[in-house]
C-alpha positions as CSV (number, residue, x, y, z in Angstrom):
1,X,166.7,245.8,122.8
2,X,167.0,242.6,120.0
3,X,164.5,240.3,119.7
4,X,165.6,236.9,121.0
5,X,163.5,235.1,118.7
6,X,164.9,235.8,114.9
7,X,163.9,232.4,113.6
8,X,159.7,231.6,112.2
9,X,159.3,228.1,112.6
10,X,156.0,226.9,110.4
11,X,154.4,224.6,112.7
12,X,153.0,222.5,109.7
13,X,156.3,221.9,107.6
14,X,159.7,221.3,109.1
15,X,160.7,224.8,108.0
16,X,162.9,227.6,110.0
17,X,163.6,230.6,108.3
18,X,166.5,232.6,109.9
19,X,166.0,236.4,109.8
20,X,168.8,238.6,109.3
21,X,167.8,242.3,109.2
22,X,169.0,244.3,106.1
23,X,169.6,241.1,104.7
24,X,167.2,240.7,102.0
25,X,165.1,240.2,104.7
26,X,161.3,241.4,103.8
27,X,162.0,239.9,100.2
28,X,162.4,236.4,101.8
29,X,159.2,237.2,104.4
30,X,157.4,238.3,101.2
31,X,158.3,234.5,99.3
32,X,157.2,232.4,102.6
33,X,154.1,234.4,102.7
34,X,153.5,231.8,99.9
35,X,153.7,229.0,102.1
36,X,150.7,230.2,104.1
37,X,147.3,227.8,104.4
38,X,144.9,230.7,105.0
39,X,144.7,234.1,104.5
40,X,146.3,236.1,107.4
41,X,144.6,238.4,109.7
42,X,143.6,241.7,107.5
43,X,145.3,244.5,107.9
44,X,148.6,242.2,109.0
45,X,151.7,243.3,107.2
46,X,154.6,240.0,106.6
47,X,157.3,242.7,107.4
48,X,156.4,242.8,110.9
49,X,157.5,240.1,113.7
50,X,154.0,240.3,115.1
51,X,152.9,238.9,111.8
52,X,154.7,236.2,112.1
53,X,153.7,235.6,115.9
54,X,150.4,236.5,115.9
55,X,148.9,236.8,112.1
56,X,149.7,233.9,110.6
57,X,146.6,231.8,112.6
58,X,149.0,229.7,114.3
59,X,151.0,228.7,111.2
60,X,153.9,229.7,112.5
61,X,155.6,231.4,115.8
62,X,159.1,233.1,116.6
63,X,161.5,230.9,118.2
64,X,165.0,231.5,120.0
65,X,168.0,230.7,118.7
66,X,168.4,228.2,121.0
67,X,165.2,226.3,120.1
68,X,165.8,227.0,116.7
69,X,169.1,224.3,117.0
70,X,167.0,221.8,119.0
71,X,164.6,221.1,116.2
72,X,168.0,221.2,113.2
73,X,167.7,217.6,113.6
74,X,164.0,217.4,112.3
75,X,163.5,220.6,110.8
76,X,165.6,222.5,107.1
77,X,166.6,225.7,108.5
78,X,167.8,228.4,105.8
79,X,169.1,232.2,106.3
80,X,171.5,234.5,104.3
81,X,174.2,236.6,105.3
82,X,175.6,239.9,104.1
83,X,179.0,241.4,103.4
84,X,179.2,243.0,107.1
85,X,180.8,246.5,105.9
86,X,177.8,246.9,103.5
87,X,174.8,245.8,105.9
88,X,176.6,248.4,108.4
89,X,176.4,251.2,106.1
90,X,173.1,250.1,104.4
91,X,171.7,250.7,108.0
92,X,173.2,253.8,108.4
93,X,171.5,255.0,105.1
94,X,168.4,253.6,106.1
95,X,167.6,254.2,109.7
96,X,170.2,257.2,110.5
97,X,170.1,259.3,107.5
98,X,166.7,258.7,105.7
99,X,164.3,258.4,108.7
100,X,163.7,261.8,110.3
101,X,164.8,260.2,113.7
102,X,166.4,257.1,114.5
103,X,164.4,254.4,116.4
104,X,164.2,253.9,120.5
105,X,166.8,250.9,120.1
106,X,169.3,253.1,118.6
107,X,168.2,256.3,120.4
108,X,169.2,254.5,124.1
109,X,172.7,253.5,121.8
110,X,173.1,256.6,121.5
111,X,172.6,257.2,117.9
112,X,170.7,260.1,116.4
113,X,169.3,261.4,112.8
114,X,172.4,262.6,110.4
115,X,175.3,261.7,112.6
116,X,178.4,261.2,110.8
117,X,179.4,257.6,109.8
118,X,182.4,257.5,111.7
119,X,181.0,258.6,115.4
120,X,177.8,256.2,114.4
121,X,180.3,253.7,114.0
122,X,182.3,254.2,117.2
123,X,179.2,253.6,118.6
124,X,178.3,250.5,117.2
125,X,181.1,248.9,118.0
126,X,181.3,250.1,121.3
127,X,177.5,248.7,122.2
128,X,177.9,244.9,123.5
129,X,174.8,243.0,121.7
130,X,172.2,242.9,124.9
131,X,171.7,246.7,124.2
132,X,172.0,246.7,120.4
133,X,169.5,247.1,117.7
134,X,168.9,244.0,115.8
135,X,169.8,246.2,112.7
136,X,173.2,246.1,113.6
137,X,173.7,243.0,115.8
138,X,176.5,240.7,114.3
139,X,175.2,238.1,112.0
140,X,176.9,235.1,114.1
141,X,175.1,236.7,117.6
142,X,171.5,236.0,115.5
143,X,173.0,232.5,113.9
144,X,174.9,230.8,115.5
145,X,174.5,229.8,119.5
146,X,177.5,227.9,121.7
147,X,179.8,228.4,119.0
148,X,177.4,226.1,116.3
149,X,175.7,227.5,113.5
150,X,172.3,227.1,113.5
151,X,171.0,227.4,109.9
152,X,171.8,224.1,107.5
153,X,171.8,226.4,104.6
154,X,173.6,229.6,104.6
155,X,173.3,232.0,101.2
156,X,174.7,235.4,100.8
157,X,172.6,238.0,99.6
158,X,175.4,239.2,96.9
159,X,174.9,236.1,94.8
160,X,171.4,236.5,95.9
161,X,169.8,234.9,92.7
162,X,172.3,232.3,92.4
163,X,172.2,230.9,96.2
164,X,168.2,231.9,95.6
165,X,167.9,228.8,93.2
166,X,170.3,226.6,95.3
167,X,168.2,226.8,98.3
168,X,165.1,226.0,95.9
169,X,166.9,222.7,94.8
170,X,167.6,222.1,98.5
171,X,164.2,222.3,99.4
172,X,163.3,220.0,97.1
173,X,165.6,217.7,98.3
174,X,163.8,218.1,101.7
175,X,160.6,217.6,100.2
176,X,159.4,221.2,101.0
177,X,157.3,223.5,98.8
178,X,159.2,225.4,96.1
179,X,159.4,229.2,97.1
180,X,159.2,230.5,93.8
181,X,161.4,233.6,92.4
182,X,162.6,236.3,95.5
183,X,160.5,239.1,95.6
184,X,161.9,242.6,95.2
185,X,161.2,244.2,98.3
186,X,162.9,247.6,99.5
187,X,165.7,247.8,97.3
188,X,167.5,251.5,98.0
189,X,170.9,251.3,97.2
190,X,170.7,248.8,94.1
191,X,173.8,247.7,92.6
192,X,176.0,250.8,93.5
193,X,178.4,250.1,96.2
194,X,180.7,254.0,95.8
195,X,179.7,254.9,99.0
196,X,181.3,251.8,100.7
197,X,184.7,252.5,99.0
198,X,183.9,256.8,100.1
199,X,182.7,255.3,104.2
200,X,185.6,253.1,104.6
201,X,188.4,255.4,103.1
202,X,189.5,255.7,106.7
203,X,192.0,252.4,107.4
204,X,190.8,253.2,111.7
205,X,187.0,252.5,110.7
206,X,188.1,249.3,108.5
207,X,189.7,247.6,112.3
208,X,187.0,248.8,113.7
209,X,184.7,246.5,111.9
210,X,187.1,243.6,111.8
211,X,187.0,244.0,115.4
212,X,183.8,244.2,116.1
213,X,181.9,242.3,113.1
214,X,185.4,239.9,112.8
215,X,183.2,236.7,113.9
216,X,181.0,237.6,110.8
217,X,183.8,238.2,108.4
218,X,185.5,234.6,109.6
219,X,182.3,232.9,109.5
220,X,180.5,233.8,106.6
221,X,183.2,235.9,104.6
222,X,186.2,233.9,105.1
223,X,187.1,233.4,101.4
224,X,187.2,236.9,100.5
225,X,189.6,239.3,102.0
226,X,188.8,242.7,103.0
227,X,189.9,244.6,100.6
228,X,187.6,242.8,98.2
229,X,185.0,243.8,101.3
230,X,185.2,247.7,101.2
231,X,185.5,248.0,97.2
232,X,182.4,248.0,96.3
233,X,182.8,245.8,93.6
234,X,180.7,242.4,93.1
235,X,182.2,239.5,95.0
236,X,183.7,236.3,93.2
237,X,180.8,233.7,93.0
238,X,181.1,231.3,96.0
239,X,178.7,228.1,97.2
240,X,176.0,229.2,99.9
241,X,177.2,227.5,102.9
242,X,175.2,224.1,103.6
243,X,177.5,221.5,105.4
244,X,175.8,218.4,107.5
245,X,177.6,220.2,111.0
246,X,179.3,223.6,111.0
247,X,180.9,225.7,113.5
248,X,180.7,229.3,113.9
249,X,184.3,230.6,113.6
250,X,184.8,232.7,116.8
């Protein structure tokens, strides 16, 4: 069901991009779209992964995970990371409530159009990450691989703008074209977090995502706690992660 290759490798920089769905994710496609040397093929949209594979001219290509840490030692790698209880309910609004019918990935999960959050949530969780929908697989399953975190820069999409210019002093650092400002691309919910606070009322759908998504929480998350989580309400200001070696906290 997921894609094994979530990181674009640009075969003429030492660039990987690691992409997180419902992670700011075609807003960040949209800024590397800059980095391009020729117009893609017309007609060929940046949101797609055949864009990236097949579009692009040979600029760049999909790689797995596990490529994607071979070349760390030649190559800046970058991703960002969301608050897991929000990109689980953000997919919920998006693909389960707003599209008249949920995809084939989450059709054979056994999801379906207007199911209620807590039985689309049962089964999530219960859905090991072979059979799930990239929407939804944990962050760690897409960045990190025999316990080592792949990406060498780490932002969160919550302090978006600030972690936005830290990875633009970064890539200077590395020598690397500036991205310029993040695009707004496909922003629904906005700033209003209520129906995070409303979804995880229930303290049995909380564990249920520490359980499942605990890797995430541990990992990316581990300075807030999860009340501060489900509130709703913006997160205290922390440094994207960018350390020389890190581990994935499983």
């Amino acid at each position: 069901m997921s894609s094994q290759h979530h990181f674009i490798l640009f075969n003429q920089l030492p660039l990987i991009y690691g992409r997180v769905p419902k992670v700011a994710n075609t807003s960040i496609k949209a800024a590397l779209h800059r980095l391009l040397q020729q117009a893609p093929e017309k007609g060929a949209r940046s949101t797609t992964d055949a864009f990236w594979s097949k579009s692009t001219h040979g600029e760049t290509r999909l790689i797995s995970p596990r490529e994607a840490r071979s070349l760390r030692g030649s190559h800046f790698s970058f991703s960002f990371v969301r608050n897991p209880f929000d990109r689980l309910v953000s997919a919920y609004n998006n693909k389960v409530l707003e599209l008249d019918d949920v995809t084939g990935p989450m059709h054979a999960m056994g999801l379906r159009h207007d199911m209620p959050f807590g039985e689309f949530l049962h089964r999530v969780v219960e859905t090991p990450d072979e059979q799930m929908d990239v929407h939804l697989l944990p962050q760690t399953s897409i960045l990190c691989v025999d316990g080592k975190l792949i990406p060498s820069f780490v932002g969160q999409m919550e302090q978006m703008q600030s972690h936005w210019m830290s990875l633009q002093r970064r890539l200077r650092r590395e020598r690397l074209p500036n991205l310029g400002a993040i695009p707004s691309k496909n922003v629904r919910r906005g700033d209003k977090r209520d129906d995070l606070r409303e979804l995880f009322s229930d303290p049995g759908l909380v564990h249920l995502v520490i359980e499942r998504y605990g890797d995430d929480i541990s990992t990316f998350y581990s300075k807030s706690d999860v009340q501060q989580l489900i509130s709703g309400e913006p997160l205290p200001l922390y440094p994207p992660i960018e350390p020389s070696v890190a581990g994935c906290v499983f």
